[in-house]
N, C-alpha and C positions, 0 to 999 in steps of 0.2 A: 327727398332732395339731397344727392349726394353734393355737399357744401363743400368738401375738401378738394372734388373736384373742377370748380369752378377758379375762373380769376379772379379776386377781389374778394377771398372767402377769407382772408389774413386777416381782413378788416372785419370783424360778427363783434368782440366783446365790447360791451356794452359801451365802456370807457371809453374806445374808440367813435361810437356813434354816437355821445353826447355832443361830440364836435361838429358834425352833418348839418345843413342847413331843417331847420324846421316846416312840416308841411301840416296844415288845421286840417285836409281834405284830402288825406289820403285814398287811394282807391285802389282797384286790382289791375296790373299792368295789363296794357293794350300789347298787340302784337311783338314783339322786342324781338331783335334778332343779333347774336355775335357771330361775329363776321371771321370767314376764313379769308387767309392769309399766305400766296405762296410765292415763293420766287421764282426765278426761271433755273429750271435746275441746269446741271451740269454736261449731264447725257456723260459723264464719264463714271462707270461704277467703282473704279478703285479711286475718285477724288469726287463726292457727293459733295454738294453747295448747300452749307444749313446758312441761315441768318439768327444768331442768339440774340433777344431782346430781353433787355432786364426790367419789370416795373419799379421804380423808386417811391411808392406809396408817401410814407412815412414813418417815423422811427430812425434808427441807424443804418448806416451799409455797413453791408454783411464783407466785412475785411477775406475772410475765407474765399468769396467770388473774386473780389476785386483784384486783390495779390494775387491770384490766380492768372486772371486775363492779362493783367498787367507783365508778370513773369513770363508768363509763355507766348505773349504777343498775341493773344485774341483778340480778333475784332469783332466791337459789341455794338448796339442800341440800346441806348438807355434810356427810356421814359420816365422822367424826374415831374413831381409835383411842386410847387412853390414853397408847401411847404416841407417840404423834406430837403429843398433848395437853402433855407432857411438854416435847419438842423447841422447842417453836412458841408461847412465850409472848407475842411480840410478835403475831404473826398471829390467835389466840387474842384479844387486844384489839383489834385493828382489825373482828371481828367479832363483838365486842361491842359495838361502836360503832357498830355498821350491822344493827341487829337489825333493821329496816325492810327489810333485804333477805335475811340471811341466817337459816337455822334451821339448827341443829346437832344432830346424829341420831348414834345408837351405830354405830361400825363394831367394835367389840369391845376387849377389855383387850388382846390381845396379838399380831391379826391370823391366828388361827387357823381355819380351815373349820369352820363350825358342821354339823359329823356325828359323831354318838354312839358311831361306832364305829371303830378305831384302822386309818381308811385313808389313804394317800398321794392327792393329788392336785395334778397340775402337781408331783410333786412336792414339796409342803408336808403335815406330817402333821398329820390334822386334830385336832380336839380327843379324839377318842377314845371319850367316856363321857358319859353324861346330865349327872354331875356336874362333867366339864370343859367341857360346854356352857355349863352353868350358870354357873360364873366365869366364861366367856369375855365372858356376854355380861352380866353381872351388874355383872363388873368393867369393863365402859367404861363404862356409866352412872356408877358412881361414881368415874371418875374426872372425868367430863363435870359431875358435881356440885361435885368440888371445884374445880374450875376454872373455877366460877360459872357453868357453864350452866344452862339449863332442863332439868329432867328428860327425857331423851329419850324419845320414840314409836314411833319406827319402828329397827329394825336393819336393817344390810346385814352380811352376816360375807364373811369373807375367799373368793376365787375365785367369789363368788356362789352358790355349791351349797351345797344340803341333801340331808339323807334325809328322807323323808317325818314320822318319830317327832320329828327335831330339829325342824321345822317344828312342830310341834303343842306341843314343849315351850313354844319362845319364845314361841308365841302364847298360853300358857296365863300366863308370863309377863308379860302384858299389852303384846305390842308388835307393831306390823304390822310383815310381811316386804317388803325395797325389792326388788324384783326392776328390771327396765328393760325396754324393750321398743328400744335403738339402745347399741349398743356404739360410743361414740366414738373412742376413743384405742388400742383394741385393748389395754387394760392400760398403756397409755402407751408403748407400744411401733412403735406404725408413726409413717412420715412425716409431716412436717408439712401436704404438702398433702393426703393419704390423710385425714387428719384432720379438717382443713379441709372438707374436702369429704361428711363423713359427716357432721360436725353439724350443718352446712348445708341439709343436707336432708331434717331434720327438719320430721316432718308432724304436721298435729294431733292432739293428744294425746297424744304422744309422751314417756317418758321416760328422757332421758340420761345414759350413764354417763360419768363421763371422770376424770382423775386429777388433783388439785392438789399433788402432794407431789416431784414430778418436774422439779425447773427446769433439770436438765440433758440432756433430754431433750427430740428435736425436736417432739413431738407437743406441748408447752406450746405452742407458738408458734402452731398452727394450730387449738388451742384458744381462745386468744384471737381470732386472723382469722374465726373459724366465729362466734363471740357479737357481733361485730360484724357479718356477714351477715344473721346472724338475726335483729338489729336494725332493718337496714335492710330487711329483710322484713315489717314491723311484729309479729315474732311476740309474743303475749302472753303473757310468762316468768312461770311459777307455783313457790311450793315446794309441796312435799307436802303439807303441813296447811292449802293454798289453797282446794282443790277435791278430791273427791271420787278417790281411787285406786280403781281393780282390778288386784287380782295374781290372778294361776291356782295352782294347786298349793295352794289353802286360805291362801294367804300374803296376807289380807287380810279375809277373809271368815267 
């Protein structure tokens, strides 16, 4: 199981999982599926349409991305968790202050797997039950409200997987599923040029996953060198509520 590759792979040490809700009955995941994610591309090959979305896990923001986007006017998606909402009250203001670039979308109350039934995965146990779906994903929006944002639209939950039933709850919910279609950062875990080099070559209609909550980690850095690439590529940087999404798996439709 290549773990670097996955989303939600920044979260494995232990330290981090002591915080996870607990499950007595764990058992081996049922069908799970992560979902792709694409936007309607551009049809202009010297101006390609990416949409960059950042996961806000936990931990700090990674300043290296942020000053970045912010400097050069990218516009981003940002999937913030409650509590990383919590953590991050300065950072939390600087993108309130750049609502022309940024929108902020639910990544959950507590960074838990939105799957309804009490499995391990990567490691992390997921939510469990329809009704720990439900706060999981109930409770980032309202923490996204008290912290003055916009009601969120879309969720992303932790490690990117669903089960098929949790998918159909959220959307009953009222909220599209972010799936991606380029894993940037491998969970923020590979090198900076590895890095570097995969959001760079990002094609039309693409959209990116990568992580902002990681400044100690080398993939920020080639995070930032990739949005400048991309720049000078003239790509035309969308957020999600720009242009029109397709996810597979029903996670949009």
């Amino acid at each position: 199981m290549l773990l670097p590759l996955t989303a939600g792979a920044e979260n494995l040490p232990a330290t981090k999982l002591a915080s996870q809700p607990t499950n007595t009955n764990v058992v081996h995941a049922p069908k799970l599926v992560e979902p792709h994610l694409h936007v309607a591309r551009s049809g202009n090959a010297g101006r390609p349409r990416v949409a960059l979305t950042f996961d806000a896990c936990m931990g700090q923001a990674d300043e290296r991305i942020l000053s970045t986007l912010v400097r050069e006017r990218i516009p981003a998606t940002i999937f913030v968790t409650a509590r990383w909402l919590k953590k991050n009250p300065q950072s939390v203001a600087i993108f309130l202050n750049n609502l022309d670039l940024f929108e902020l979308e639910n990544h959950g109350q507590n960074h838990v797997p939105a799957v309804d039934v009490p499995v391990l995965i990567y490691g992390i146990s997921a939510a469990g039950s329809p009704e720990a779906v439900r706060r999981e994903v109930a409770g980032g929006a309202d923490a996204m409200r008290a912290a003055g944002l916009a009601p969120p639209r879309w969720f992303r939950g932790s490690t990117a997987k669903y089960d098929p039933s949790a998918i159909r709850q959220i959307r009953d919910m009222g909220y599209r599923i972010a799936g991606y279609s380029l894993n940037g950062d491998g969970g923020s875990l590979l090198g900076a040029s590895v890095t570097e080099k995969r959001i760079a070559a990002a094609k039309d209609g693409d959209v990116v996953l990568a992580h902002i909550n990681q400044p100690t980690h080398a993939a920020g850095e080639g995070v930032a060198r990739a949005l400048l690439a991309l720049k000078r590529r003239g790509v035309e940087f969308v957020r999600l509520s720009d242009v029109d999404g397709i996810g597979d798996d029903n996670t949009t439709q």
